[in-house]
N, C-alpha and C positions, 0 to 999 in steps of 0.2 A: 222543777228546776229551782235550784237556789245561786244568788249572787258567786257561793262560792264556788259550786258546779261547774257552774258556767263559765267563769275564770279559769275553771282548771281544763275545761271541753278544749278553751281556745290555745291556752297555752299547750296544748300537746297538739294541736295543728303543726308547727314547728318542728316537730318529727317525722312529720309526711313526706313521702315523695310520691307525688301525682303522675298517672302516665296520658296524656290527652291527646285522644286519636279523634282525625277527625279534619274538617274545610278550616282552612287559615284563610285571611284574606286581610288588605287592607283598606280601614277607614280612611277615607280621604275627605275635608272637610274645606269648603269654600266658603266664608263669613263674610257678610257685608251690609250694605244698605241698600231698600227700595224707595227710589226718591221721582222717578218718573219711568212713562213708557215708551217703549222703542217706536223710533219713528216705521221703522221695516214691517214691522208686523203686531198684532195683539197681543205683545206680550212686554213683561216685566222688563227694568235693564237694572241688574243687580252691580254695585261698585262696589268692587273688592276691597276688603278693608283685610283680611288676612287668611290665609293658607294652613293646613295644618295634615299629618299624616298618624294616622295610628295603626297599633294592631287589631286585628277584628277577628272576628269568629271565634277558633277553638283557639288562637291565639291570644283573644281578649279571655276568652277561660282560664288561661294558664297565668294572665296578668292579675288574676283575682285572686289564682291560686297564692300567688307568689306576693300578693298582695295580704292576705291572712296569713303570712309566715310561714306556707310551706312552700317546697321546690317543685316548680312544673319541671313535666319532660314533656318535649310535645313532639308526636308523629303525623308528618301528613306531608304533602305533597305542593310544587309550588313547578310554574313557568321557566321558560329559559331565557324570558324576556328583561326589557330593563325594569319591569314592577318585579321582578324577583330579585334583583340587585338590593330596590327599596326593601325588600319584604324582610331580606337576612340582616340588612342593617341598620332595621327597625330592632330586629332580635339581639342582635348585637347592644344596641344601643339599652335597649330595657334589661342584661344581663339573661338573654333567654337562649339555648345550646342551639344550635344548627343541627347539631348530629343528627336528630331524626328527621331531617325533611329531606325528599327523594323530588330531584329535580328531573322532571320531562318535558323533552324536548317537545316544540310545535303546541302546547298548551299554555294560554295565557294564564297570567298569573289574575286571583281573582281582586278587582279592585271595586269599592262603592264610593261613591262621589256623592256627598251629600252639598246643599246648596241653605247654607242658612243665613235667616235675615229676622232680628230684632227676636231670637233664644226660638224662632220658627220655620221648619221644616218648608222649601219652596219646589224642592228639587233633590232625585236621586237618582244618578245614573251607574249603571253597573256594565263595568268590563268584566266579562267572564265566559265560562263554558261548564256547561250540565252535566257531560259524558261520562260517564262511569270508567276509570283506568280500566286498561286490561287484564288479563289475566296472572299477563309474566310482571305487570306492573303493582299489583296484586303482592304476588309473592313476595318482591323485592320490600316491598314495604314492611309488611309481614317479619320477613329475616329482621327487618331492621329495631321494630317491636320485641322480636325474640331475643336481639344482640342485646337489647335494653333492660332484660327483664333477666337478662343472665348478670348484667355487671352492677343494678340500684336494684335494692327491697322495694317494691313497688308497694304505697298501701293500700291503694286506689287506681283504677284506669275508669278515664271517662270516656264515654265515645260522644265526639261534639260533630254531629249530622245537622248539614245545611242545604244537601242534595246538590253539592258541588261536584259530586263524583268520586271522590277522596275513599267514603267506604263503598263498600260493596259486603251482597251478602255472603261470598266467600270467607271477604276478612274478618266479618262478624262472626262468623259460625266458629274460627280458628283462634280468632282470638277467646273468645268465652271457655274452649275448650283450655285454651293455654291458662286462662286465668281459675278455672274450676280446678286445674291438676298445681298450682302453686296455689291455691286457698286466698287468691284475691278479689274481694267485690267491685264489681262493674255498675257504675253508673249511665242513664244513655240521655241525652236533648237530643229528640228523634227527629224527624222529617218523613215526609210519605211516602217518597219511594221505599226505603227501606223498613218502613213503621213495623211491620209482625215477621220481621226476619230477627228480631233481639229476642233469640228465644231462650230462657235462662239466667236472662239478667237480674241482680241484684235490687236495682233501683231504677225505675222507667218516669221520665221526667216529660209528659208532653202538655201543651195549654190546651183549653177544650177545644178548637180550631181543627188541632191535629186528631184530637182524640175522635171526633166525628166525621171527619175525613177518612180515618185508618180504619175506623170498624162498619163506616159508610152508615151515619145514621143522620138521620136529614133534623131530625129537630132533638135539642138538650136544654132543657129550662136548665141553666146554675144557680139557679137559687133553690131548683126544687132537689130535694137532699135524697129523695126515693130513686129520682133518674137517674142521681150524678151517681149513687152508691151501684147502682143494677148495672153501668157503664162501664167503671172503674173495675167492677167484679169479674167483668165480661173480659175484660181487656188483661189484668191480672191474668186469669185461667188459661187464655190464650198464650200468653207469653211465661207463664209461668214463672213470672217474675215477683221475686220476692215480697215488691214492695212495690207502690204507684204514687208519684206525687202530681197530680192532675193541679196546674197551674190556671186560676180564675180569673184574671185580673183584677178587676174593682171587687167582684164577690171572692178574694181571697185565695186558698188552695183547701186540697181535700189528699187526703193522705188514707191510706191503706195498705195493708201488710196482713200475714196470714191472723192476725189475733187480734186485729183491731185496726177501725177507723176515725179520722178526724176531719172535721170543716172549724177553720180557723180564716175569721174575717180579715179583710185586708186592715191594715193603719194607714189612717187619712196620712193625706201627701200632700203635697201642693205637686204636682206631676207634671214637669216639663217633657221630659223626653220618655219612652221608655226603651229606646236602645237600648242593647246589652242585658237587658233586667234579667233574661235566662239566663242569659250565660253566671250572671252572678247567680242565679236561685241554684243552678247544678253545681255552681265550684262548693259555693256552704256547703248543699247536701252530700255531693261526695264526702267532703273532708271529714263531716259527721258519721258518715259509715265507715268511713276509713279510722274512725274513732269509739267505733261500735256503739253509736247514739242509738237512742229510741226511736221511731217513729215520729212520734209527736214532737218533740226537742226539734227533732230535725226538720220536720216541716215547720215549726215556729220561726227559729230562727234563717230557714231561706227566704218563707216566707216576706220578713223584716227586713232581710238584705235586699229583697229585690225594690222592695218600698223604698229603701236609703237611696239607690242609686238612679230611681225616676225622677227625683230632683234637680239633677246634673243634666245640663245639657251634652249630650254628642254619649259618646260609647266610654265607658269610665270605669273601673276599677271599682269595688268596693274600699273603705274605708274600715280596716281593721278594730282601729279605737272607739270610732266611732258606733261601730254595729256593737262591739262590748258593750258600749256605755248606754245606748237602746234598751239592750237585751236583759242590760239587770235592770234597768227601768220601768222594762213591761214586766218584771216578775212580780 
């Protein structure tokens, strides 16, 4: 990479239109102070100092998107309850389309309620449901994916899996087809239920967690670079996916594709949070595919994005200028 490369990588982000399938949900954030214990029981008495709402999951994807100057489109599915009220007029509020969300009845809408005191995680409680939509629910969503891909140039679909229910491996298998017959590459931030149903994808984005979970292997040194490589292989062939960006956290990421692989160390942080950090590592990486990046380029740079945003406390967007001004920094 050269400084001016790299400028020109981001500036044509801008041109993208993203399609992000996949668990929406919201961040819900309670801030305060811990200054004494409750007389009732052994525990904390946190005083609220202030309240806060965001978008989360594949919706925090599309904020990232949209945040590096391309257009999210986001598909998925939401409640009929009043956190689906909040959820649209969060969307609203961040300039993000409604059009693809398919509202079902009797399913909560998903909410995480974090509890923090002095930039420090106390508490996380989650409103939600696991269940996989149905079949007709399925479809509808599907049309809805299809309606989108007939009226925006798609450059990119991400599929953002949190095992909220939202995909299924029908939609999976239908969507890849749809996107194989319009010549679009798919990116995936997988989850276990679904993990070896992405078969044909583009770009396969899981942290080592998942990765040993999905192929069921009880022990992976990440530092040792023989495992991670025999793993990554293993898991490639299965899926037959183009490319694998195995997410490391402190020991960095590991990238592979049919012609080559890389182990690129993480950049020290000061690391408050890491919320959100995937979600930012798949929006860079798609956009890079969606810009027909290299391999490497491309895991550098999510790499460094995901770094940027462990700094921030709570679920946060990457920082456009900021990640430029990194990036020709580290060249």
């Amino acid at each position: 990479m050269t400084a001016k490369s790299v400028q020109k990588l981001f500036k044509s982000f801008s041109k993208q239109t993203v399609l992000i399938i996949g668990d929406v949900m919201i961040d819900s954030y309670i801030k305060g102070k811990i200054e004494r214990m409750s007389p009732e029981a052994p525990v904390p008495v946190v005083n609220v100092m202030k309240k806060e709402q965001r978008l989360g999951g594949a919706a925090n994807v599309a904020l990232n998107i949209q945040s590096l100057g391309a257009k999210p489109v986001v598909c998925a599915i939401n409640g009929n309850d009043d956190n689906a009220k909040t959820l649209e007029k969060l969307f609203r509020k961040n300039k993000l389309s409604t059009e693809g969300l398919l509202q079902i009845k009797n399913r909560p809408t998903t909410v995480k309620t974090r509890v923090i005191c002095d930039n420090s995680h106390v508490l996380r409680i989650d409103e939600e449901t696991q269940k996989e939509i149905s079949a007709s629910e399925t479809e509808k969503l599907f049309r809805k994916i299809v309606s989108i891909t007939e009226k925006q140039k798609i450059s990119v679909i991400i599929f953002e899996d949190y095992d909220k229910g939202c995909i299924t491996a029908s939609l999976i298998k239908e969507v890849v087809k749809l996107a194989v017959k319009k010549n679009i590459p798919v990116a995936v931030d997988p989850k276990k239920r679904n993990f070896l149903s992405y078969i044909g994808v583009t770009l396969f984005k899981p942290n080592l967690k998942e990765l040993k979970e999905g192929l069921k292997i009880k022990k992976l040194n990440p530092k040792n670079r023989a495992e991670v490589e025999k793993a990554v292989e293993t898991l490639r062939k299965k899926l037959n996916a183009g490319m694998v960006l195995l997410t490391l956290s402190e020991n960095g990421v590991y990238v592979s594709d049919k012609k080559s692989n890389h182990h690129l160390a993480a950049h020290k942080r000061k690391v408050i949070d890491v919320s959100g950090a995937g979600d930012t590592v798949i929006a860079v990486a798609a956009l890079c595919l969606g810009a027909n990046t290299d391999s490497k380029t491309l895991a550098e740079l999510a790499n460094l994005a995901g770094g940027l945003v462990c700094e921030k406390a709570g679920v946060v967007p990457v920082d456009k200028k900021l990640l430029l001004k990194e990036a020709v920094k580290s060249i």
